[in-house]
C-alpha positions as a Markdown table, in Angstrom:
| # | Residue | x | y | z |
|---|---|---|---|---|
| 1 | Unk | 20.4 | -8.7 | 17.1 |
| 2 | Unk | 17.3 | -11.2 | 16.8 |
| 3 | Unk | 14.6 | -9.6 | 15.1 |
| 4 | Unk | 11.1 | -10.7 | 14.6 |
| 5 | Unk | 8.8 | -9.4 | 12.1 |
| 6 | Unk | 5.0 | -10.2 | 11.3 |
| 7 | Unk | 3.7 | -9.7 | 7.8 |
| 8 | Unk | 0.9 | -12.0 | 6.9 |
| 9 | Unk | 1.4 | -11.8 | 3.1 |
| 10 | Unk | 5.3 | -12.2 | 2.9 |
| 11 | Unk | 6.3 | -13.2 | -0.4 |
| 12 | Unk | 9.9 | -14.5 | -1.8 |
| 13 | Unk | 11.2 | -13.9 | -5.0 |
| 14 | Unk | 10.0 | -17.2 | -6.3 |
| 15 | Unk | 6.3 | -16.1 | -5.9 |
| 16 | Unk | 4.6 | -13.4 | -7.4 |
| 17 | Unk | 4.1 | -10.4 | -5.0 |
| 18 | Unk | 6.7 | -7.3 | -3.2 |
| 19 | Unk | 9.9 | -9.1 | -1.7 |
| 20 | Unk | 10.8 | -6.0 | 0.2 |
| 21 | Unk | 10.9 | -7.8 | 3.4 |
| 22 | Unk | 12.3 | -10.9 | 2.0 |
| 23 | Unk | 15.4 | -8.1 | 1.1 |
| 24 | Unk | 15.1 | -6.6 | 4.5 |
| 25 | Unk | 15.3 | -9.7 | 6.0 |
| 26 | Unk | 18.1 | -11.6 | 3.7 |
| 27 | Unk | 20.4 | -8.2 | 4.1 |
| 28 | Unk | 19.9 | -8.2 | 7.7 |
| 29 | Unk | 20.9 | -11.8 | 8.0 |
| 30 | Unk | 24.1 | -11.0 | 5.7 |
| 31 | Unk | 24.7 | -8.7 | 8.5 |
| 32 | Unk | 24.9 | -11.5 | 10.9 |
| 33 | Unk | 21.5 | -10.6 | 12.7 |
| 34 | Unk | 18.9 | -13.0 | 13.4 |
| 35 | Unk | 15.9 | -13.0 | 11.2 |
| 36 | Unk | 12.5 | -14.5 | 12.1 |
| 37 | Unk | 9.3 | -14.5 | 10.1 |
| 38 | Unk | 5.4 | -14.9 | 10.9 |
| 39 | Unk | 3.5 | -15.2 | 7.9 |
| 40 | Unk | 0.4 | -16.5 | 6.7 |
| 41 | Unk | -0.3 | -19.7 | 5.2 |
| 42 | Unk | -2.5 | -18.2 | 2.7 |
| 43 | Unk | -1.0 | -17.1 | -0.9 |
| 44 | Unk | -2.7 | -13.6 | -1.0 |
| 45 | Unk | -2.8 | -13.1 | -4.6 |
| 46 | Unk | -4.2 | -16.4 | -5.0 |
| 47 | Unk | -6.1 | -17.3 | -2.2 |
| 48 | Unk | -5.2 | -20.7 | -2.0 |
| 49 | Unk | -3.1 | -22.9 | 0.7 |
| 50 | Unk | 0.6 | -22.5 | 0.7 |
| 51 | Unk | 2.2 | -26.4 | 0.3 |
| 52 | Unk | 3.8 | -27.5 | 3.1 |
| 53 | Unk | 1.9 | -26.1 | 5.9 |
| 54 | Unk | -0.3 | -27.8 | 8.4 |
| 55 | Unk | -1.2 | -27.5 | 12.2 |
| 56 | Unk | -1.2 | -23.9 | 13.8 |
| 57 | Unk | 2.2 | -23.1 | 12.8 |
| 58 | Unk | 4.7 | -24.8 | 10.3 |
| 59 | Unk | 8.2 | -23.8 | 10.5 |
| 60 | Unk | 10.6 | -23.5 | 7.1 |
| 61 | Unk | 13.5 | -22.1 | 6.4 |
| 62 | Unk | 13.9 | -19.9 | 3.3 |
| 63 | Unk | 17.4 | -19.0 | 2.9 |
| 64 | Unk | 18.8 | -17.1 | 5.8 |
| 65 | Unk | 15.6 | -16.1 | 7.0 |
| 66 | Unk | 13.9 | -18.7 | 9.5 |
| 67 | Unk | 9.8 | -18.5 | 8.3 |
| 68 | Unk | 7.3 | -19.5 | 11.2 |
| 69 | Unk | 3.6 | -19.9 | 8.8 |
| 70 | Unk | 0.7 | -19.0 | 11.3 |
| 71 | Unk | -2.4 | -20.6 | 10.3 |
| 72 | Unk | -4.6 | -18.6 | 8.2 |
| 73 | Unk | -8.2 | -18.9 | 7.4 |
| 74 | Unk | -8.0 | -19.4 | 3.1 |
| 75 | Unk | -11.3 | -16.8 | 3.1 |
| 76 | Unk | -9.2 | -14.4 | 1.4 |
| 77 | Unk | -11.1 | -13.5 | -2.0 |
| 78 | Unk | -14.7 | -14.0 | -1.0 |
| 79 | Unk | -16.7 | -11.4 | 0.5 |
| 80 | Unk | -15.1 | -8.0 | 3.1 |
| 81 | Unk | -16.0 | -10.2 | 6.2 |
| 82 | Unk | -14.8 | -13.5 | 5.1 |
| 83 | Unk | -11.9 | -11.3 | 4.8 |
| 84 | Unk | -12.2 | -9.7 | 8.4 |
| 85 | Unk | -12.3 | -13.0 | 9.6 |
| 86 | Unk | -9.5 | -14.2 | 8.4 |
| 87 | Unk | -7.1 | -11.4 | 9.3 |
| 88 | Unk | -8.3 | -12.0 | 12.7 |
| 89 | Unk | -7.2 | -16.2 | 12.6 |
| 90 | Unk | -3.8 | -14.6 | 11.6 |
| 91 | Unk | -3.7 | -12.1 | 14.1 |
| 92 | Unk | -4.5 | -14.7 | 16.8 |
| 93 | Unk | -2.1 | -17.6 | 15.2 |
| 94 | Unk | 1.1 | -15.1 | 14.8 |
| 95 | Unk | 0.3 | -13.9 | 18.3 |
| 96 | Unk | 0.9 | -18.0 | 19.3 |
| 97 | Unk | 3.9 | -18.3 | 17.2 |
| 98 | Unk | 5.6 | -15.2 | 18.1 |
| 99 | Unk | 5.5 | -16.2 | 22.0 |
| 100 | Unk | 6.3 | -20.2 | 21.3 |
| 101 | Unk | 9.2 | -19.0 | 19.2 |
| 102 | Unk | 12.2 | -18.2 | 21.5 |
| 103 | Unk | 13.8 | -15.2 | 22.4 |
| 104 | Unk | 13.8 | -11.1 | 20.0 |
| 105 | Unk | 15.6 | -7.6 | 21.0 |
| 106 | Unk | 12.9 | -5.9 | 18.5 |
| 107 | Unk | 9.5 | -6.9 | 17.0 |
| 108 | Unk | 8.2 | -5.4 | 13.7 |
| 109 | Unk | 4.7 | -5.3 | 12.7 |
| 110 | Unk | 4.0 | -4.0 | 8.9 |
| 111 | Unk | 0.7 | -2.8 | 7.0 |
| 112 | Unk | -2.2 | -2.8 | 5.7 |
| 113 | Unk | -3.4 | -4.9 | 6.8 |
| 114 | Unk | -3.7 | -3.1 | 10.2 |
| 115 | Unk | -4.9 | -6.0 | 12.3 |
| 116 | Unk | -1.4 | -7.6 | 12.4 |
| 117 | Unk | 0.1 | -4.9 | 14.1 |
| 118 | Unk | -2.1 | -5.7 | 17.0 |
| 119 | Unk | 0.3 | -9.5 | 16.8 |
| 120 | Unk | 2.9 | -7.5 | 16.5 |
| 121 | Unk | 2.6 | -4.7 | 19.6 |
| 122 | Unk | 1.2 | -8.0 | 21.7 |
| 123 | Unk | 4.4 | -10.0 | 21.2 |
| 124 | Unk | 6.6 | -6.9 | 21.7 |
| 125 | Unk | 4.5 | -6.7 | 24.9 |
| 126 | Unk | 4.4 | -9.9 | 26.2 |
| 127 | Unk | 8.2 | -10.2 | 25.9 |
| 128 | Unk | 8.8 | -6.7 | 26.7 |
| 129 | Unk | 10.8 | -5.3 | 23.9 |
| 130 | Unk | 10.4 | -2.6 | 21.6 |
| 131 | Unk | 7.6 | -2.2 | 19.0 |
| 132 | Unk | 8.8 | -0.8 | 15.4 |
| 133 | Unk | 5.6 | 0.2 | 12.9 |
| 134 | Unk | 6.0 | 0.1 | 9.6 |
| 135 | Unk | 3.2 | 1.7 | 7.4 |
| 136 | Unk | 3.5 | 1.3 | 3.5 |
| 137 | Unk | -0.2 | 2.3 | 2.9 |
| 138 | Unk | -2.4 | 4.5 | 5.0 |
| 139 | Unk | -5.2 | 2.0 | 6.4 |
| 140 | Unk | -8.1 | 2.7 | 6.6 |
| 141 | Unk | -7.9 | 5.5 | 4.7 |
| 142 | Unk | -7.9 | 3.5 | 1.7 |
| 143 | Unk | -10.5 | 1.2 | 2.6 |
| 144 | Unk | -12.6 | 4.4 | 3.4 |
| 145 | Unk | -11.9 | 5.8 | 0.1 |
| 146 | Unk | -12.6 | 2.9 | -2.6 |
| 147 | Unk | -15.8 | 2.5 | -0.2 |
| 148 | Unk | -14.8 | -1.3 | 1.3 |
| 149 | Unk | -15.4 | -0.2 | 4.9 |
| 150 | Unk | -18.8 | 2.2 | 5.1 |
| 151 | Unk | -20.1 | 1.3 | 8.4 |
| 152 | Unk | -19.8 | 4.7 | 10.7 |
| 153 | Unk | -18.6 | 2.5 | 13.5 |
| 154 | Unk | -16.3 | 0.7 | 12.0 |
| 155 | Unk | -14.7 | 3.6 | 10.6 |
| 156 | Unk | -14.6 | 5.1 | 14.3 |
| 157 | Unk | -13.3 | 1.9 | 15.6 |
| 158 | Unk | -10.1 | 1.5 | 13.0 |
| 159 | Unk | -9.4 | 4.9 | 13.0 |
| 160 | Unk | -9.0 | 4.4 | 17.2 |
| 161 | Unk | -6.8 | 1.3 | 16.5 |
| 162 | Unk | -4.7 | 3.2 | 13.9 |
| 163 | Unk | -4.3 | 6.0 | 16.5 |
| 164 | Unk | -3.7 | 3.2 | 19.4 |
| 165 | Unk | -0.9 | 1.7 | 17.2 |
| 166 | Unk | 0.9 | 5.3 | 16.3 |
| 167 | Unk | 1.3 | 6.3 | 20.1 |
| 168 | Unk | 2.5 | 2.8 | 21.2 |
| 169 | Unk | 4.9 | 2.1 | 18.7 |
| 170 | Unk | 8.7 | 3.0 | 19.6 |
| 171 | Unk | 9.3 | 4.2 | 16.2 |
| 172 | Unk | 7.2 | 4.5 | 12.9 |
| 173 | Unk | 9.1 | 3.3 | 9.4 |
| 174 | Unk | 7.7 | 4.5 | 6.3 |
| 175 | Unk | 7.9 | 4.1 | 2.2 |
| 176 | Unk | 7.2 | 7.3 | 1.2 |
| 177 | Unk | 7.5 | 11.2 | 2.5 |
| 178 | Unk | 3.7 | 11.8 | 1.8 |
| 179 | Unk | 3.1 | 9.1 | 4.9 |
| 180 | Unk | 5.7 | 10.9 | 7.1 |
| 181 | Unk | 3.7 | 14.2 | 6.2 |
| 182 | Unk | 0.7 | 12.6 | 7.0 |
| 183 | Unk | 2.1 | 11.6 | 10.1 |
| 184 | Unk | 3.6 | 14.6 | 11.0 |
| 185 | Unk | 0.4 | 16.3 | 10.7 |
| 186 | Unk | -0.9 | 13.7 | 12.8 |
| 187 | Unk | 1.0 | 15.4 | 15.7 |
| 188 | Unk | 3.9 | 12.4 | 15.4 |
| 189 | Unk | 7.3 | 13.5 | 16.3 |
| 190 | Unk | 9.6 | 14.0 | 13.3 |
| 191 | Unk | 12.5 | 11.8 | 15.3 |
| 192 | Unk | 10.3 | 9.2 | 15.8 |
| 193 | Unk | 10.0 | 8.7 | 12.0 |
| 194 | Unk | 11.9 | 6.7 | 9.2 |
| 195 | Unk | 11.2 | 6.8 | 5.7 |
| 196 | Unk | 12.5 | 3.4 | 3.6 |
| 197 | Unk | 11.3 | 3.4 | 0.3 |
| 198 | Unk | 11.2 | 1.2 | -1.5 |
| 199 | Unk | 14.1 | -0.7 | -3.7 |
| 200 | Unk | 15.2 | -2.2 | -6.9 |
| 201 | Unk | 18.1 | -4.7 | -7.8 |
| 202 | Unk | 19.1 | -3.3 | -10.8 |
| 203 | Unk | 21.3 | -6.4 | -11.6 |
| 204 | Unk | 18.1 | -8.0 | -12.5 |
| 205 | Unk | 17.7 | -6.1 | -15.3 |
| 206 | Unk | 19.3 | -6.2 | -18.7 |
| 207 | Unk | 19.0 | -2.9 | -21.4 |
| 208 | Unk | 20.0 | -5.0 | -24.3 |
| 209 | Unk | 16.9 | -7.4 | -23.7 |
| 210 | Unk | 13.5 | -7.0 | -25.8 |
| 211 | Unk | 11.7 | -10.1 | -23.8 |
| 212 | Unk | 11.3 | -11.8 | -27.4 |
| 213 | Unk | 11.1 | -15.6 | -25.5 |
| 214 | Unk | 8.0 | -13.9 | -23.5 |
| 215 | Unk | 6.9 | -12.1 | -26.5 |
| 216 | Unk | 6.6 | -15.3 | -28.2 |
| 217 | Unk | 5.0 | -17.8 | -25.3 |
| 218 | Unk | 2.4 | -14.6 | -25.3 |
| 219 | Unk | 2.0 | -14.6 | -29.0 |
| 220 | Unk | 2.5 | -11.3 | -29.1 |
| 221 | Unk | 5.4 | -10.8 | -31.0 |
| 222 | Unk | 4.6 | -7.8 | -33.5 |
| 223 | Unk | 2.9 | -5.8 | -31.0 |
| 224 | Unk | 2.8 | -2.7 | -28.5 |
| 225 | Unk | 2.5 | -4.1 | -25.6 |
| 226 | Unk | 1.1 | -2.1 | -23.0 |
| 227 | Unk | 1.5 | -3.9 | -19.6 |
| 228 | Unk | 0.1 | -3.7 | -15.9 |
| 229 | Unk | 2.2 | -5.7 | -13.2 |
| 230 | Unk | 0.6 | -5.6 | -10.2 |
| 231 | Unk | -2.3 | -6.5 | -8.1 |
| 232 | Unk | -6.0 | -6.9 | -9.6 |
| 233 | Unk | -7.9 | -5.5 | -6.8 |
| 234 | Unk | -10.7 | -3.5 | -6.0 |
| 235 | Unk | -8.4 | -0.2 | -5.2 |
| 236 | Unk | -6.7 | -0.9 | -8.6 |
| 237 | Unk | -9.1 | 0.2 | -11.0 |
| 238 | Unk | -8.2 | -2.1 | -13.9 |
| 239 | Unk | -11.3 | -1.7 | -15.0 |
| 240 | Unk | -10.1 | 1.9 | -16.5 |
| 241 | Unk | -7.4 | -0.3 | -18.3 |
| 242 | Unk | -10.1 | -2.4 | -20.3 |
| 243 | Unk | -12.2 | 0.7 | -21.3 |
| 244 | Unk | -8.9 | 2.0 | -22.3 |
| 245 | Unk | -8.4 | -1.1 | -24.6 |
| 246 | Unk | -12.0 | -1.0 | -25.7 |
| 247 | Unk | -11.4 | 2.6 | -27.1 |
| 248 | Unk | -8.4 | 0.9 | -28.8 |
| 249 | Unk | -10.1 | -2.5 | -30.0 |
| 250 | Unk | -9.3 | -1.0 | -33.9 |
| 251 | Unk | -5.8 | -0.6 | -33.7 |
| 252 | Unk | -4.0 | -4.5 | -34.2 |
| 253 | Unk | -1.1 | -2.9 | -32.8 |
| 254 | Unk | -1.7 | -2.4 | -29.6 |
| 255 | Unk | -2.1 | -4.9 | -27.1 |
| 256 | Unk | -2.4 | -4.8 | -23.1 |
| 257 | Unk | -0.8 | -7.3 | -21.0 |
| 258 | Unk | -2.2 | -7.9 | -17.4 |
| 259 | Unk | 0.2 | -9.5 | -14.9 |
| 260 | Unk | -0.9 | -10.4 | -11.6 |
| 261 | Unk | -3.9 | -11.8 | -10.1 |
| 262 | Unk | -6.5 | -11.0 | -7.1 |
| 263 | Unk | -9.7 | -10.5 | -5.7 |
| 264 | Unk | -11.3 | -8.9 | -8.7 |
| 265 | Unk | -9.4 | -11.0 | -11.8 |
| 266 | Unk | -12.5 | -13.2 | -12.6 |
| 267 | Unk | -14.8 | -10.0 | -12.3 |
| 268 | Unk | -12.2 | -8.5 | -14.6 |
| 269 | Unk | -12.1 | -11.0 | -17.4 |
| 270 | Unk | -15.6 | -11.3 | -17.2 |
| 271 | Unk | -15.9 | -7.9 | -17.8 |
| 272 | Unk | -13.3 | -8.2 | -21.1 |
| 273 | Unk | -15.1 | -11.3 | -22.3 |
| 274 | Unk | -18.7 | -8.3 | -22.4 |
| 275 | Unk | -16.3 | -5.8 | -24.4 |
| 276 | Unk | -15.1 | -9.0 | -26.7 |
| 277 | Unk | -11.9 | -7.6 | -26.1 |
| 278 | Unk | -9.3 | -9.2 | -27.9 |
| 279 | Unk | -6.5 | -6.5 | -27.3 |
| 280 | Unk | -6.4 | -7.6 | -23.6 |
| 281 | Unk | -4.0 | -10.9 | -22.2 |
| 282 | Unk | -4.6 | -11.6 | -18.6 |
| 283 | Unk | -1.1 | -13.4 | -18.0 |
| 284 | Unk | -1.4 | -14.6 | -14.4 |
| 285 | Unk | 1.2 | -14.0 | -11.8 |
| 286 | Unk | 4.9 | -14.1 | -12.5 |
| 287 | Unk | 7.5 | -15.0 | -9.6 |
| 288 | Unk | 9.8 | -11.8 | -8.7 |
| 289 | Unk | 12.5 | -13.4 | -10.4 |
| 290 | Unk | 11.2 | -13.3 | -13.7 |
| 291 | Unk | 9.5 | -9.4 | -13.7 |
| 292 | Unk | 12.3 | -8.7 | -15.6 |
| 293 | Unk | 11.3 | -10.6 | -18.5 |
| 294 | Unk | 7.8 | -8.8 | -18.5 |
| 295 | Unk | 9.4 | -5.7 | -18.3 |
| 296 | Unk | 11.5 | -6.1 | -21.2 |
| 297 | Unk | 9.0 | -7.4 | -23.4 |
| 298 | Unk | 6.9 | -4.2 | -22.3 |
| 299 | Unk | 6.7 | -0.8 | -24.6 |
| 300 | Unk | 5.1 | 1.0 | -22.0 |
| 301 | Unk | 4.1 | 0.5 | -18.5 |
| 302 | Unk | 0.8 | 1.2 | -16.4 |
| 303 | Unk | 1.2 | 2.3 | -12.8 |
| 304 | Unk | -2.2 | 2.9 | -10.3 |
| 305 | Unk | -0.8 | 6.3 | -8.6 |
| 306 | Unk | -3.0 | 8.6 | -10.7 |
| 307 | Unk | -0.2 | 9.7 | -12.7 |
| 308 | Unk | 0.4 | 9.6 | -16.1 |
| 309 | Unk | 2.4 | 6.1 | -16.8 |
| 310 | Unk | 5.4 | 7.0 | -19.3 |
| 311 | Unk | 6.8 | 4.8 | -21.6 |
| 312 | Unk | 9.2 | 1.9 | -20.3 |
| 313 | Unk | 11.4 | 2.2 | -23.7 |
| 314 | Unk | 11.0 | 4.4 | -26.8 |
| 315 | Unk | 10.7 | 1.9 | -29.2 |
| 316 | Unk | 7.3 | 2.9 | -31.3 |
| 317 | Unk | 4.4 | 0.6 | -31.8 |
| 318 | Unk | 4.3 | -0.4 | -35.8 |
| 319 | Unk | 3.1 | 1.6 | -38.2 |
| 320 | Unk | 3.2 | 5.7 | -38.8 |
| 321 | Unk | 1.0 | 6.0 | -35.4 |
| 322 | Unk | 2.6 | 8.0 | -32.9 |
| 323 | Unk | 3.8 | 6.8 | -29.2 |
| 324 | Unk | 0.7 | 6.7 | -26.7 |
| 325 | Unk | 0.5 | 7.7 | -23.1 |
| 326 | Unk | -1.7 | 6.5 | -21.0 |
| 327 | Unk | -3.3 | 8.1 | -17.8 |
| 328 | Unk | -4.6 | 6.0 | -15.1 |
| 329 | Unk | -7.8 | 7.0 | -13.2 |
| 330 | Unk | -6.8 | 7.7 | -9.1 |
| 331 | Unk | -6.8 | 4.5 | -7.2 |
């Protein structure tokens, strides 16, 4: 089978980011399918120009997956319509690439964001083959909620596109039950939908390891390190983590460690550098391949779902203080 999938922000485990299509993809290939690629030419944690690419689309070869890199306008991490704009160049460049790139039995389209499933269902269309939908967050909703997309309108117009998308597709994947509730509810089918969640390789990971070479690059070798690895975004709230650390500025032994970047990361470390915090490392993005490092050189681990994060390993933070948990404001 030759499948095509469009995902403007596909990352491989040598870039900071979710691989779980570049695992989709590479598992699907072992499986002797064909696996084809549109992505951006954008970094999206980073904003900047992926090397390599030029022209309207730039082929590559990564693996056993065959990339096709639509031209992307690099207005990613200025203002919510310099963003709109240039999901739109992608969702007009995959379109190209997707119908100049040869022959698919099945097209998937994945979001947020939405606008490339409108690539997606147009490729499916124009080569008449069947449309899969994958949602792994609920868009707009989310935009709705952090208060990104306000205009009445718009809100009238997505939530027509998101509705346009559901009754077109030939069947709807998801990453958690709560979006195949939500679905249901939405008067979808059960049969029509999937739910993949997502994965880990857990031969990545090593009990025995403490992360003391990271420990000591960071300089934080003696401390409880408290660590966030994801996006810095508007819908992640970090800023709930540096009032958290202000509260804590007293106590040496406890230090937060930010890993990723994003929209929001100079806001963010502007807003340690008011607090003078001194508790707080903003550590850039790390590559996939070398999470497990920060998670071995982490006590405990911050995660955006509202929930209370729990300790990644029980080893205590010096001194006679007791173990911490921190909760996480809803995102």
């Amino acid at each position: 089978m030759n499948i095509l999938l469009v995902h403007q922000n596909f990352v491989d485990p040598k870039h900071a980011g979710g691989t779980r299509h570049f695992e989709l993809m590479s598992s699907w290939a072992r499986q002797g399918h064909e696996a084809t690629m549109i992505t951006g030419t954008v970094d999206y944690l980073t904003g900047k120009k992926i090397e390599g690419t030029r022209g309207v689309v730039t082929e590559q070869q990564l693996d056993n997956i065959r990339v096709l890199r639509a031209y992307t306008l690099p207005a990613l991490h200025t203002s919510f319509n310099h963003r709109l704009v240039a999901f739109f160049s992608f969702m007009l460049s995959s379109v190209f690439a997707g119908l100049r790139s040869g022959p698919f039995d099945v097209v998937i389209g994945t979001s947020p964001p939405i606008f490339q499933l409108v690539s997606a269902w147009l490729i499916a269309v124009f080569k008449r083959k069947p449309f899969v939908l994958e949602v792994r967050d609920l868009w707009p909703d989310f935009a709705i909620d952090i208060g990104v997309l306000k205009s009445r309108m718009l809100i009238r117009l997505s939530r027509g596109l998101e509705s346009f998308m559901y009754a077109r597709a030939s069947h709807i994947v998801v990453n958690s039950p709560a979006f195949r509730d939500y679905l249901l509810a939405k008067g979808i089918a059960e049969p029509r939908i999937s739910v993949v969640p997502n994965g880990v390789d857990p031969d990545m990971f090593h009990p025995e390891s403490q992360g003391e070479t990271l420990r000591n690059d960071l300089g934080l070798a003696d401390k409880f390190i408290v660590t966030y690895a994801a996006a810095l975004g508007m819908a992640n709230d970090i800023s709930t983590i540096l009032r958290a650390a202000a509260r804590l500025r007293d106590d040496a032994s406890v230090h937060f460690l930010l890993v990723g970047d994003g929209k929001e990361a100079d806001n963010l470390r502007a807003e340690a550098k008011l607090l003078r915090l001194t508790n707080v490392t903003f550590a850039g993005p790390y590559p996939k391949d070398r999470m497990n490092e920060v998670l071995a050189a982490s006590d405990a681990c911050l995660a955006e779902a509202g929930q209370p994060a729990t300790a990644a390993k029980t080893r205590r933070p010096p001194g006679p203080q007791p173990e911490r948990q921190f909760r996480r404001s809803g995102a």
